[in-house]
C-alpha angles and dihedrals in degrees: 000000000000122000113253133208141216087263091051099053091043094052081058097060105039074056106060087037086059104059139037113257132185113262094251095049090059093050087053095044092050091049092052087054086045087059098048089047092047091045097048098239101157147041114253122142098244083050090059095045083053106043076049101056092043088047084059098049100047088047086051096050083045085054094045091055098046090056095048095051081050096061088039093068101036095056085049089051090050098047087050087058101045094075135128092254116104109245111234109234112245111234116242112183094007108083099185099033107232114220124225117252135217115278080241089061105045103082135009109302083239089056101050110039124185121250109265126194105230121192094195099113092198081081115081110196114228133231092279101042108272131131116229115210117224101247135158106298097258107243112262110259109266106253115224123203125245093235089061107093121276122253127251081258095055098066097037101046116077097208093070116093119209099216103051121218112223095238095059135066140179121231127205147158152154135251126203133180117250113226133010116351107249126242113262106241122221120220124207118226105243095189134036082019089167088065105021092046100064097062128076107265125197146162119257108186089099123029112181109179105219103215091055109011088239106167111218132204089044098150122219138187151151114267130216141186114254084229093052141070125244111243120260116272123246111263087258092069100062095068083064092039099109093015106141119244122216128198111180144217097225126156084344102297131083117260124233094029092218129026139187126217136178121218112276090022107132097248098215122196118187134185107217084173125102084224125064132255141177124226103219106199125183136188151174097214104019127060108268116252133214112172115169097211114208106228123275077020123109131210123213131199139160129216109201100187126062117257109221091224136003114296109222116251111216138173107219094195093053103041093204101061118107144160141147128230115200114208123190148151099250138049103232111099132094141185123233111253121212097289087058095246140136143194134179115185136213093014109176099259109247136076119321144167128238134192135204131211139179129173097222090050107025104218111015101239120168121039143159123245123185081329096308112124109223130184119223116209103220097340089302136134140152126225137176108248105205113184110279136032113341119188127202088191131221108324116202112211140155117231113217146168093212 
């Protein structure tokens, strides 16, 4: 039907007015305009207003049911997630979720014993539940005076100051191995064997250097009580308080092999390959990591509780990857270098305990000293710290897997 418009109508009407129709044509003729009133077709002003309104309230129920339909769906969505099912936690930062291991698992079963009952009442247990075995008294470390020469490690480490203050020492010493050097083994890249090939693999879990038999990667720290709190650092150590720390993918392997971090350090761990890698990270006290790193990319993470000993450092993707991060609250730990020597600056003078780690071995127990054989309960042993240099000496050992 055509559109009409106000004139039109009104031309109807001045129409009918004008003549003189039959009671039941202008009946007709009021019903069509009815229609046309009722079905919009035309433009008038009071049309619009109307076509308007109703516009608006069909729009508004629309509304109404859309939002309806809105609330319906987020309280079912609510109800389906308020179940009794635990939710699995999306990962964030971890692209392959590492999964906590056993306590068993964690470390080196050498490393981590179980907690036996003994009935031998020569053993006193300590603050924190060990039982110390009765062993040799381990020989005060030798004091050297300020005015002897410095070592090679005095005058590259930042930490050393050269007027010492009488409440603070240095401790170091040397470790070598006990018996014929062993044999450096070889390990054969198993992935990527285009790239990781190529490079001169080995196995680090044990490092003899073959001139003077140093063992290196013996890890050393100061130990403290998990009741008590670790003493407070010399003033040197705050400018490297937050001083981030970097182990490396480099030539498939991490470099270096074992690193130390204090809590709050950035841990940073970069990919200098042109192929990927992870960094699986597991630990008794901090969340496990698990990062897989692009090449030329970094990952950076921070562990804000001590770990009691290293937490092994793997690549999941090249098996024979490994490595170890020590984390603890206190600055005071070091790792033998090739030489097998060690050196931990500005300790609080006074008596301390010490423990030593190696991943081949787990605790390092029996050692020589000045010829004197001494049994160390667990790695650990206490010794007096007096102001200056203060040198363990050279300590014999076998490292062993047994």
């Amino acid at each position: 039907m055509p559109m009409r418009d106000e004139n039109d109508i009104r031309r109807r009407f001045e129409r009918l007015a004008s003549v003189q129709p039959s009671e039941e044509s202008a009946r007709r003729a009021i019903d069509r305009t009815r229609r046309a009133i009722d079905s919009h077709e035309f433009t008038d002003l009071p049309g619009k207003r109307r076509a308007i309104m109703l516009t608006r309230i069909a729009a508004l129920v629309l509304l109404l049911l859309f939002v309806t339909s809105a609330v319906g769906g987020v309280v079912w969505y609510v109800a389906s997630n308020t179940s009794d099912e635990p939710q699995q936690e999306s990962p964030s930062e971890i692209v392959t979720p590492a999964q906590p291991q056993k306590a068993e698992e964690q470390n080196s079963p050498k490393a981590v014993e179980e907690e036996i009952p003994d009935s031998d009442p020569k053993k006193t247990p300590t603050k924190d539940g060990d039982e110390v075995e009765p062993s040799e008294p381990t020989p005060e470390p030798k004091i050297v005076k300020d005015n002897d020469p410095p070592s090679e490690s005095d005058s590259t480490n930042p930490a050393v100051v050269s007027d010492m203050d009488p409440n603070w020492g240095h401790l170091t010493g040397t470790f070598v191995f006990d018996g014929d050097t062993p044999p450096t083994n070889r390990l054969r890249a198993s992935k990527d064997i285009a790239f990781c090939g190529k490079h001169k693999l080995v196995d680090e879990s044990l490092i003899v250097n073959k001139q003077n038999k140093g063992i290196k990667n013996i890890v050393v720290f100061l130990y403290v009580n998990s009741s008590e709190d670790p003493p407070t650092p010399h003033p040197s150590y705050e400018k490297t308080a937050l001083n981030e720390v970097v182990v490396n993918n480099s030539r498939c392997r991490f470099d270096p092999h074992i690193v130390l971090v204090r809590t709050n350090q950035p841990l940073v761990i970069k990919n200098s390959d042109k192929i990927g890698h992870n960094a699986k990270l597991d630990f008794f006290n901090n969340r496990p990591i698990n990062p897989l790193i692009p090449p030329y990319k970094d990952s950076k993470h921070v562990f804000t509780t001590t770990e009691r000993l290293p937490a092994r450092l793997s690549c999941t993707i090249h098996p024979w990857m490994a490595g170890w991060v020590v984390v603890k609250d206190h600055p005071y730990m070091a790792v033998t270098d090739e030489n097998g020597r060690f050196q931990i600056d500005n300790l609080p003078v006074g008596e301390w305990t010490f423990q030593f780690w190696h991943e081949k071995a787990g605790y390092v127990r029996d050692v020589t000293i000045d010829e004197s054989e001494v049994s160390w309960s667990r790695g650990r042993v206490t010794l007096n710290i007096g102001s200056g240099h203060n040198d363990l000496g050279t300590v014999s050992t076998t490292i062993t897997d047994d």
